[in-house]
C-alpha positions in Angstrom: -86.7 -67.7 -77.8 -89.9 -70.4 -77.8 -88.7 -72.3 -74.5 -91.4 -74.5 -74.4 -90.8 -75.2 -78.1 -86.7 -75.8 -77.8 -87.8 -77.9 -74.0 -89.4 -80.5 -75.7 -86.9 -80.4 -78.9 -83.7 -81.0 -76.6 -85.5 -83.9 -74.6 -86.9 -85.4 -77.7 -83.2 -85.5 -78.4 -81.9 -86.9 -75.3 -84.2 -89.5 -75.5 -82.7 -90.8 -79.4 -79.1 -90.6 -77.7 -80.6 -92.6 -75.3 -82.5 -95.3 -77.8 -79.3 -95.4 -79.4 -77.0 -96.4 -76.9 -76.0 -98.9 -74.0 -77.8 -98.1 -70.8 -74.7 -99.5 -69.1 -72.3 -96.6 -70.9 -70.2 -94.4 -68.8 -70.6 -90.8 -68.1 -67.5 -89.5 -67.8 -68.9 -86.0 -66.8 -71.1 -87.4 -64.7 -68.4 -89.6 -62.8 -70.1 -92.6 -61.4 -73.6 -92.0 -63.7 -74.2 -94.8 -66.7 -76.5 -93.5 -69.4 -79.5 -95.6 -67.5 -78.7 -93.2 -64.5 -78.4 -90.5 -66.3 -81.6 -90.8 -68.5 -83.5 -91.4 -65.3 -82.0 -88.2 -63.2 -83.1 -85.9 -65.9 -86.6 -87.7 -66.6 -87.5 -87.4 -63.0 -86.4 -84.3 -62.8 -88.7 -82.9 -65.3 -91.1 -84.3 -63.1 -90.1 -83.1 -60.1 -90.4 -80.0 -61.1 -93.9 -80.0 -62.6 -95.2 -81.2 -59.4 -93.7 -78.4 -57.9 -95.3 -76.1 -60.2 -98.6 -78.1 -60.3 -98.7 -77.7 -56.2 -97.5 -74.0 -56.0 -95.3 -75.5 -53.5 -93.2 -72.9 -51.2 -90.7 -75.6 -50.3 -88.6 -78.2 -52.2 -90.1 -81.5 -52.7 -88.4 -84.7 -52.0 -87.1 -86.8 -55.1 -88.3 -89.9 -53.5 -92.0 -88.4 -53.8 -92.0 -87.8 -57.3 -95.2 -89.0 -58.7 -94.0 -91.8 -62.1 -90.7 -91.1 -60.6 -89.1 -94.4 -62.4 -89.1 -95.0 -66.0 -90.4 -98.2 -67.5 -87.8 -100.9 -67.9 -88.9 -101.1 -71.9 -86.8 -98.8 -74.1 -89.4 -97.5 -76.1 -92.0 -96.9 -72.7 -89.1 -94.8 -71.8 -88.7 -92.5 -73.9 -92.9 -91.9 -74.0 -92.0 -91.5 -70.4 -89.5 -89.2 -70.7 -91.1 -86.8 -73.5 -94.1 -87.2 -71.6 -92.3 -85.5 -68.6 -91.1 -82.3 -70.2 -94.8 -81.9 -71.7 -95.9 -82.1 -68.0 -93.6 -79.2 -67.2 -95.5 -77.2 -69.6 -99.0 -78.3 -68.7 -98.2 -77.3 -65.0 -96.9 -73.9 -66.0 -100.3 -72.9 -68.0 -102.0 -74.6 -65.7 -101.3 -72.6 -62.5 -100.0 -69.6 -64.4 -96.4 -68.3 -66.1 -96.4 -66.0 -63.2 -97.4 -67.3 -60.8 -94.7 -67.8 -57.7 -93.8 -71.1 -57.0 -90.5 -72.6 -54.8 -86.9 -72.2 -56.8 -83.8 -72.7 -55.4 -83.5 -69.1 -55.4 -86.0 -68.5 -53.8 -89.7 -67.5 -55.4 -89.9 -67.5 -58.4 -92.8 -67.4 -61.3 -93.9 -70.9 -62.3 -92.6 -70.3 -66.0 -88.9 -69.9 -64.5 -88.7 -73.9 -64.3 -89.3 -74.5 -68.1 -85.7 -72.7 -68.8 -84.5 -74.3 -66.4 -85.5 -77.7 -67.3 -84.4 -76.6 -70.8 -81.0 -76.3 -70.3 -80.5 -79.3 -67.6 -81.6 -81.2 -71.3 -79.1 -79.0 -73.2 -76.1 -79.9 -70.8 -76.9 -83.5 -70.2 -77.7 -84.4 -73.6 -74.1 -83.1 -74.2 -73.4 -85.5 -71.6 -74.8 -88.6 -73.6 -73.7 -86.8 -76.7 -70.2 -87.0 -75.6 -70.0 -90.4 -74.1 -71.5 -92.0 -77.2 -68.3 -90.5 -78.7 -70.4 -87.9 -80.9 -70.7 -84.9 -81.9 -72.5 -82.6 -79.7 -74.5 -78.9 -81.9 -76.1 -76.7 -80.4 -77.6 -73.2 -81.8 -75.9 -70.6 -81.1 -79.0 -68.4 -79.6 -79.3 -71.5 -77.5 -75.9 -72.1 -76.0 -75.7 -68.1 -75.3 -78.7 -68.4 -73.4 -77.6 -71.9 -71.8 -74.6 -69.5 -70.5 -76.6 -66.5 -69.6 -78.9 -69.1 -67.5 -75.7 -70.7 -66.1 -75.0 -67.4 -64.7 -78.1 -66.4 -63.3 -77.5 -69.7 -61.0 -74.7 -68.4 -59.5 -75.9 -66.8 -56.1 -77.1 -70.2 -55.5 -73.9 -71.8 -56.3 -71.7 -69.5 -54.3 -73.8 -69.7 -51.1 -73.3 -73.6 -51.7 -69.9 -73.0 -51.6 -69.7 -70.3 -49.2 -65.8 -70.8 -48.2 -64.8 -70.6 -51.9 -66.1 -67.8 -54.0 -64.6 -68.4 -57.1 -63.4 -65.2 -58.3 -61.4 -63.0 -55.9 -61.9 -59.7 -55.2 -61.7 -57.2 -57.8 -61.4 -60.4 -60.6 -63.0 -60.7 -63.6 -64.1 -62.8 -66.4 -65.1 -62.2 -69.8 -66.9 -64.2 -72.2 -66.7 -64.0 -76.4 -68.7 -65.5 -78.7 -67.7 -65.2 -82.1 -70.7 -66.4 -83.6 -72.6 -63.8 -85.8 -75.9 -62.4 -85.0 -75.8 -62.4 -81.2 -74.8 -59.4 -80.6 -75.0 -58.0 -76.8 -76.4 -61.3 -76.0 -73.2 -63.1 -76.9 -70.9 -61.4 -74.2 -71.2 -61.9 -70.5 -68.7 -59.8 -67.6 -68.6 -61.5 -64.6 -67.4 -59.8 -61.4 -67.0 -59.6 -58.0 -66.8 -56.3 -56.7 -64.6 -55.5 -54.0 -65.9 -55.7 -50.2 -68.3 -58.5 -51.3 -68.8 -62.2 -51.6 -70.8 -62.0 -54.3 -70.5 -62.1 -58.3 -72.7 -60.3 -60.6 -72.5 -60.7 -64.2 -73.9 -58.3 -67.5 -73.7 -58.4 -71.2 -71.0 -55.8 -71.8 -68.6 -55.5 -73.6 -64.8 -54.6 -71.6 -61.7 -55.6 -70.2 -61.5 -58.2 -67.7 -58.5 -60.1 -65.8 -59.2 -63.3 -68.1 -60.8 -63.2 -71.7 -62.0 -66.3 -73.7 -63.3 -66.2 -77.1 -64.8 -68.5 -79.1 -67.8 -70.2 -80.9 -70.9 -70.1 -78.3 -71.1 -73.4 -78.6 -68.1 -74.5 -77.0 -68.3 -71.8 -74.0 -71.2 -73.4 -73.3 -69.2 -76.2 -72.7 -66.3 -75.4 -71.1 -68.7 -72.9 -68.3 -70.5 -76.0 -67.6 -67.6 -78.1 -67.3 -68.1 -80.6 -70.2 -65.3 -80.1 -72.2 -61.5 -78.3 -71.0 -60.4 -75.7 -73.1 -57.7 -77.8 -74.6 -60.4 -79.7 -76.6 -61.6 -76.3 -78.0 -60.5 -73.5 -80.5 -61.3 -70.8 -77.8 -58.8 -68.0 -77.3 -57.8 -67.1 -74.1 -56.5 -63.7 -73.1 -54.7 -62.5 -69.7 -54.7 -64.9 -66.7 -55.5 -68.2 -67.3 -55.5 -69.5 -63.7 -58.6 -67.1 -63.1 -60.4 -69.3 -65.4 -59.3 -72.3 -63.6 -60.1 -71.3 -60.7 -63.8 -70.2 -61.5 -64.2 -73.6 -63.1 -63.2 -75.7 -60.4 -65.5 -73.6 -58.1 -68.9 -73.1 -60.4 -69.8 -76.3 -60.4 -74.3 -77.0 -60.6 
């Protein structure tokens, strides 16, 4: 997958959502964020993490000293501002060097790391706006399996947030199905937590686990980042529901 490519795509898009809308709309998955707050998290962030990259810093940088860290009060400034962000995630990354090891919040990692990451904070908050506006929210499949995968690699940073509630117990499972075609190995994902630990580890097979859900990609991707409930899907589930609940209510990034 061209993440660089599929980077500036997904912000491009953001950034119509955002030209089309009220700045003053709600977020209802963002609770308390308008679509002015929203548009201006995910802007800055891009830049936040550029600088990061552009500094080889070893430590996290403060929001507050983000360099344009405030977008122009003029719509269309804006969105130049915000495109202009993501393309200054990429400059920083061929600048100092793909692998180059720069700060993460898992610790070093190389400097390219940060554009799939910025990639899929576009993917999930333009399904934010998306959503808000009252519209319909695609995504590729390719891209909402690896939106998922990505999700999932986050996790050792999520649980140690959430130290006192690991969100599977131990010897529980979860297993993910997407029914789209052409995805093969890519489109499943086992997530475990194997006894004696307080850790979850995840992998692309195929197997058994004490919750299944199946469904389009697309709409995994939203439920495992918490943007839609399963009611408002046509994903099957399989075995014990209140697994999945529980994992949901404790994953959150």
């Amino acid at each position: 997958m061209d993440y660089a490519a599929a980077l500036l795509d997904q912000t491009h898009a953001f950034g119509e959502l955002f030209r089309a809308g009220d700045p003053d709309l709600a977020i209802p998955t963002c609770p308390e964020w308008n679509l002015n707050q929203l548009f201006r998290h995910f802007g800055r962030g891009n830049r936040w993490s550029a600088q990061i990259v552009a500094d080889q810093m070893d430590g996290p940088l403060d929001p507050r000293a983000v360099l344009d860290g405030k977008p122009p009060a003029e719509t269309a400034a804006a969105i130049d501002w915000l495109n202009d962000g993501a393309q200054r995630v990429l400059d920083a990354v061929a600048e100092t060097g793909p692998n180059t090891p720069v700060w993460t919040f898992l610790g070093p990692r190389p400097a390219s790391w940060w554009v799939r990451r910025r990639l899929h904070e576009a993917t999930v908050h333009r399904a934010d706006a998306a959503l808000a506006h009252g519209g319909e929210f695609t995504l590729e499949p390719e891209l909402a399996a690896d939106g998922i995968s990505e999700l999932l690699d986050l996790m050792p940073a999520v649980v140690a947030r959430n130290a006192d509630a690991v969100p599977l117990a131990e010897g529980q499972s979860v297993h993910l199905h997407a029914t789209d075609d052409g995805l093969g190995p890519t489109g499943e994902w086992t997530i475990s937590r194997p006894a004696g630990t307080d850790t979850v580890c995840w992998s692309h097979e195929h197997g058994k686990a004490t919750v299944a859900l199946r469904g389009g990609a697309r709409d995994l991707f939203l439920v495992a980042t918490r943007r839609v409930g399963l009611a408002d899907t046509d994903i099957a589930v399989f075995g014990d529901a209140e697994v999945w609940r529980t994992w949901v209510e404790h994953t959150a990034f």
